[in-house]
Every structure is written in structure tokens, then in C-alpha cells.
C-alpha positions in Angstrom: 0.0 0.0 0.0 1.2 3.5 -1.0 -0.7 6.7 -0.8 -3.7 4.5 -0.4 -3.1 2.4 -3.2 -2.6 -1.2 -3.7 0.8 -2.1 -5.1 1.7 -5.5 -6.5 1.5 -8.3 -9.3 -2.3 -8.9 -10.0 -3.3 -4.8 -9.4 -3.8 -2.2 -11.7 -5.5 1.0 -11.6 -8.0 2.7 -13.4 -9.2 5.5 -12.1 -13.5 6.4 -12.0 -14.8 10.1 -12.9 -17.7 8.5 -9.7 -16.0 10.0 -6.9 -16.3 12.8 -4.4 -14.9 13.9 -1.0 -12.5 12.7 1.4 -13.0 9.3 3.3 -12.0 8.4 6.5 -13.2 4.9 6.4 -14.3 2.7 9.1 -16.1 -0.2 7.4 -15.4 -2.4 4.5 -18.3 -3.3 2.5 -18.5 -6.2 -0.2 -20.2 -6.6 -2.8 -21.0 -8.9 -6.2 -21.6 -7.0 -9.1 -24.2 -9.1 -11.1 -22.2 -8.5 -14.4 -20.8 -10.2 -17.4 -17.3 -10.2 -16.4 -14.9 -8.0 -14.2 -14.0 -6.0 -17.4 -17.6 -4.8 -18.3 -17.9 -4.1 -14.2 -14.9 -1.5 -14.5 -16.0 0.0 -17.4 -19.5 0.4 -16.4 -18.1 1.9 -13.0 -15.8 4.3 -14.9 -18.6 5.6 -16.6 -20.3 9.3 -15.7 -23.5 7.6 -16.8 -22.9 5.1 -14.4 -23.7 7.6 -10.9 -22.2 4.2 -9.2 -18.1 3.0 -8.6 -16.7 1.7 -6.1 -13.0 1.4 -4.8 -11.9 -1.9 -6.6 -13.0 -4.7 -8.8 -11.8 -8.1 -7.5 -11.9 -10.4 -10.8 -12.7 -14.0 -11.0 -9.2 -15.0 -11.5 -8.4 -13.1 -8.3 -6.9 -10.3 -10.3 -7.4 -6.6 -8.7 -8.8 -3.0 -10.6 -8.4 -0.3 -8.1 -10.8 2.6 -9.0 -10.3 5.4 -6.8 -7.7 6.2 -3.7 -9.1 4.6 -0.2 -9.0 7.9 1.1 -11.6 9.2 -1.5 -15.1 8.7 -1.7 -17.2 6.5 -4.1 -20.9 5.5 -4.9 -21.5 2.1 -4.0 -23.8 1.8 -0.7 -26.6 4.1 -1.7 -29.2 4.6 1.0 -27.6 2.5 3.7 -27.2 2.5 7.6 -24.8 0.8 9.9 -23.6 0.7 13.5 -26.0 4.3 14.2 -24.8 5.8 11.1 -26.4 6.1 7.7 -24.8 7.2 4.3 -22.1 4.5 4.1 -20.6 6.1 1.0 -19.2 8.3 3.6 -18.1 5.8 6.2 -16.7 2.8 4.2 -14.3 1.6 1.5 -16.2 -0.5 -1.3 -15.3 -3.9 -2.8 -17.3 -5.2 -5.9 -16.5 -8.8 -6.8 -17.4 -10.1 -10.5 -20.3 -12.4 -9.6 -23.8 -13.1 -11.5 -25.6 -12.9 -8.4 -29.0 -15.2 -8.5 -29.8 -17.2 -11.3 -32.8 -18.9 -12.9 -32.6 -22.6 -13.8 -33.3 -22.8 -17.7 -33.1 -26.6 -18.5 -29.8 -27.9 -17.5 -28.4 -24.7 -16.9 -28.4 -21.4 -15.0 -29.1 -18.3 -16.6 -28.4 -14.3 -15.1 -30.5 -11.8 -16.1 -28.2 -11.0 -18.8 -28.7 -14.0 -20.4 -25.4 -15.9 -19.6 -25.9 -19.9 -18.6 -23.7 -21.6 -16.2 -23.3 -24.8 -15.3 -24.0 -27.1 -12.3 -20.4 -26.2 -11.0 -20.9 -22.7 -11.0 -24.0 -22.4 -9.4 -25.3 -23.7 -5.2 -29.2 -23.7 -4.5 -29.2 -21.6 -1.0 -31.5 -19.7 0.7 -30.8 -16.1 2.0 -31.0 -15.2 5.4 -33.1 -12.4 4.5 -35.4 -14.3 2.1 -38.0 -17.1 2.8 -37.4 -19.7 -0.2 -33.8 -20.9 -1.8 -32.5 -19.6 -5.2 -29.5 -20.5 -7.7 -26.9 -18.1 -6.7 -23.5 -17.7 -9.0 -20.4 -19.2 -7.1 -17.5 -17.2 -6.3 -14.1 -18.7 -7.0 -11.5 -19.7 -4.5 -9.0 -17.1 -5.8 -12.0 -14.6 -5.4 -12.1 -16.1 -1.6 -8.6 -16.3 -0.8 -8.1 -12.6 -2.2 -11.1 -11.3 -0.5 -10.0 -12.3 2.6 -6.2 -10.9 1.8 -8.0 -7.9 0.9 -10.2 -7.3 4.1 -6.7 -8.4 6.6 -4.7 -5.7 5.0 -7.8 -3.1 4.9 -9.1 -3.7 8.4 -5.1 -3.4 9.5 -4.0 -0.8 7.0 -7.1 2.1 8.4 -8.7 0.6 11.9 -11.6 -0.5 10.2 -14.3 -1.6 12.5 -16.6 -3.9 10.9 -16.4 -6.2 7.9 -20.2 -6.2 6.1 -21.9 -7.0 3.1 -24.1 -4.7 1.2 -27.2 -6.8 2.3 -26.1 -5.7 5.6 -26.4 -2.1 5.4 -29.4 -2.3 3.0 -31.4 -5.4 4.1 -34.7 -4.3 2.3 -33.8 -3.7 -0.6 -30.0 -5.4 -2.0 -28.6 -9.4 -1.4 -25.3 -9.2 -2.2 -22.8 -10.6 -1.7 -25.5 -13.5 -1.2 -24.8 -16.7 0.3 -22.4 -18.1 -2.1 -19.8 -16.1 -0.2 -18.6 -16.8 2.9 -19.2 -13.7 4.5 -19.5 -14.9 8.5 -16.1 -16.8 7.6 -13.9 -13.8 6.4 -15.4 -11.6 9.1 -13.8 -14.4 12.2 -11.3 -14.4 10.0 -10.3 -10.8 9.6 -11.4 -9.4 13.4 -9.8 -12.3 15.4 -13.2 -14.5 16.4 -12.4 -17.4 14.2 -11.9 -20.4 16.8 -14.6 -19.6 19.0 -17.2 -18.8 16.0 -16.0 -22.0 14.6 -18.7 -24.8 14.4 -17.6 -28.5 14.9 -18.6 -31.9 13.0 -18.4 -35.4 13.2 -17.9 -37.7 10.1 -20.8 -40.3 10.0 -19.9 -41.9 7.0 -17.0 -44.9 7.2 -14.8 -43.2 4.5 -16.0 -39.7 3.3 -14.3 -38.0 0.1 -13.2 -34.1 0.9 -12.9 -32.8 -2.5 -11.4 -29.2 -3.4 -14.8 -28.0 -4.4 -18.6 -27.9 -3.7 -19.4 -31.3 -6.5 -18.2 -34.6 -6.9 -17.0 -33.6 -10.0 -13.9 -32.4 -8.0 -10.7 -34.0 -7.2 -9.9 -35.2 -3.8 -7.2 -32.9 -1.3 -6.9 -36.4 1.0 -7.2 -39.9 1.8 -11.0 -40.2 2.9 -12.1 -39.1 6.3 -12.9 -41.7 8.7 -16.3 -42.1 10.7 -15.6 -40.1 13.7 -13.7 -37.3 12.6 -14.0 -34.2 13.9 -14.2 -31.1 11.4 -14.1 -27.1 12.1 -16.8 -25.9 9.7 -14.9 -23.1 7.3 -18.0 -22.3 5.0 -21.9 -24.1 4.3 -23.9 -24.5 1.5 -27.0 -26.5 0.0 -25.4 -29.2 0.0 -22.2 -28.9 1.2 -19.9 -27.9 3.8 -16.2 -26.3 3.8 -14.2 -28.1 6.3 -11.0 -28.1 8.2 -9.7 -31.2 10.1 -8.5 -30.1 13.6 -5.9 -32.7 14.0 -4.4 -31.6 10.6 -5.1 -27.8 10.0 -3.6 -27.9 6.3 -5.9 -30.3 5.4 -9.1 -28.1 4.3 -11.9 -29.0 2.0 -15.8 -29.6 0.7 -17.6 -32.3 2.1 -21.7 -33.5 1.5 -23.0 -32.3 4.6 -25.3 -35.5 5.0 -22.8 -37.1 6.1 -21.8 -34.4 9.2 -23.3 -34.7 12.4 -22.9 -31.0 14.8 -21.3 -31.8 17.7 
């Protein structure tokens, strides 16, 4: 970080005309940006037309657009509140990750409202917490993940932040995102120090249980099969399955069906 921009391989900066004021942040927002690709996303945010930016665009590859300095203000909360204040353009530093958002099943495949389909790998069936039924919702990627949560360390540490949110947070009746494809409660235990005692715990019920290095079984194996017994820290849940960490073997982290996991 220098002068309040991000520095390094993966980074680049283009800077948005949607901008205004000095920013003292104190929150870090995330966001998806139900778009086509990261590309469109940071050009549509560098347009005047736009009246919407943010401070970066975090790619699907886990490459980095920085928009605008962290100490200037962009449009990407809208009417918001948080923690007694409102206005969280003023009060927070904005990430928008490329993401579809929910989809609509169209056959054997998942379409966005911009007409892209996706396959079953891309795609969970979860409900919101703020919603009553489940929806498709996009997947992010683990480079998305892993960066995200680089991102919000060096953020929260870099400027004091106070809270880690999603825009659903600070505008529960009317936005969703980032949605429950990302694992939002994770990165914030993470990020603010509350990860081992946030942590949920599992035991394997199944005699041998694959733990694959994604959410399908179309995904390879990270291990020898967990045994019956086992005891997992849960990392991340979805529909249908669970991210999990073995406690005996912290390196050894990966997706699991979550019929076969029993809380303890």
C-alpha cells in the first residue's frame, strides 16, 4: 500500500470520474456485481453515466482494478445505515467482486439476467438469510475467496476498520449481495480475530468420506478419505455442502456433503 493504493502483481488501476470527497473509512463493504465479467464491471463503474463506482473490482481469477484512492469517496452503498450511522458512501471503502448474483434454472443450466448460462459447478441452491425460499446463486471462486480475505486483513489493518459487512447488511430491504455463495461470517472471524470460538464443529458419520477441493463430486480429492468419527471445524456451508477443516491436521481443508456431518 502506497498513498492509499494497492501495489503488487495482479493490481492495476483505473481510475473512476464517480467519486467525491475525502473518506475516512471505518467499514469495509463487499459486494457482487451481477455482471458479465470483471471487465464490463470496470468499465460500467468508470462511466459518468454510471452515478455508481466503487474502490476496486476483484476479478474471478483473483486479479485486482483499483478505482479510486481509499481515502476518496465512491458510490457504491446508496441509501444504507450501519452501527448508528447512515450514508455508508461516507463511512466505508467498497469492494465489488465479478459475480452473476441469482440465477434462474433454464433446463440444464443457469441463466443471469443477462442472459449468460452456467453450469451445475458454478451455481449452489441456497436460501438467504433475509429471504424465505432458496435460489440458484453464481459461485465465487476460491482465488475470489482467498483474495477477498487478503483484501479485508490488509484493509481492516491498514485504516482501523471496525466492521467487515456485506451490502445486504447495510441495505437489508432492498440489496442481497454478496449473497450466500460467499462466505461472509467466515472472512469476518477471520479478519477481526473471532475465528476459533465462531467455529462450528462436526463429526464424520460416514466410514470413509471423500473431501474434495470443491462444492461437486466432479472435484478431485485434497486427501485420503475421512474416517467415521472425525471431527471437522466448519470453514464455510452450503446446500449441500460444507467447507471443512480437520482439527488434527489444520492444512488439510476442503468440501464435504454435509449429510454425512453430524454438529457436535
Amino acid at each position: 500500500m502506497v498513498d492509499d493504493l494497492l501495489i503488487g502483481p495482479g493490481v492495476s488501476f483505473v481510475e473512476t470520474p464517480n467519486k467525491g470527497g475525502d473518506l475516512s473509512p471505518r467499514y469495509l463493504v463487499f459486494h457482487y456485481t451481477a455482471g458479465k465479467s470483471a471487465a464490463s464491471s470496470v468499465s460500467w463503474l468508470t462511466n459518468p453515466e454510471a452515478k455508481a463506482s466503487a474502490h476496486l473490482v476483484l476479478a474471478r481469477d483473483g486479479t485486482i482494478t483499483q478505482l479510486a484512492r481509499f481515502n476518496v469517496r465512491t458510490w457504491h452503498a446508496g441509501i444504507s445505515h450501519w452501527d448508528g450511522l447512515s450514508g455508508l458512501n461516507s463511512h466505508s471503502i467498497g469492494i465489488e467482486m465479478d459475480n452473476a448474483g441469482p440465477l434462474k434454472k433454464v433446463g440444464e443450466k443457469y441463466q443471469a439476467w443477462f442472459g449468460t448460462l452456467y453450469g451445475v459447478a458454478q451455481v449452489i441452491h441456497a436460501k438467504h438469510r433475509l429471504d424465505d425460499e432458496s435460489r440458484w446463486w453464481h459461485v465465487y471462486t476460491e482465488a475470489q475467496i482467498q483474495r477477498a480475505l487478503e483484501l479485508a486483513r490488509l484493509l481492516v489493518r491498514h485504516y482501523g476498520l471496525k466492521d467487515v459487512v456485506g451490502h445486504e447488511d447495510i441495505a437489508p430491504d432492498r440489496k442481497r449481495d454478496p449473497g450466500p455463495a460467499f462466505p461472509m461470517e467466515h472472512i469476518r472471524a477471520m479478519v477481526l480475530g473471532r475465528e476459533e470460538e465462531e467455529r462450528e464443529r462436526y463429526e464424520v458419520t460416514a466410514s470413509a468420506l471423500n473431501i474434495r477441493s470443491g462444492s461437486g463430486v466432479e472435484f478431485p480429492p485434497v486427501a485420503d478419505p475421512l474416517t467415521k468419527g472425525t471431527i471437522v471445524a466448519l470453514l464455510e456451508k452450503r446446500d449441500r455442502w460444507s467447507k471443512v477443516e480437520l482439527l488434527e491436521n489444520s492444512d488439510v481443508e476442503g468440501w464435504v456433503r454435509n449429510q454425512f456431518l453430524k454438529k457436535v
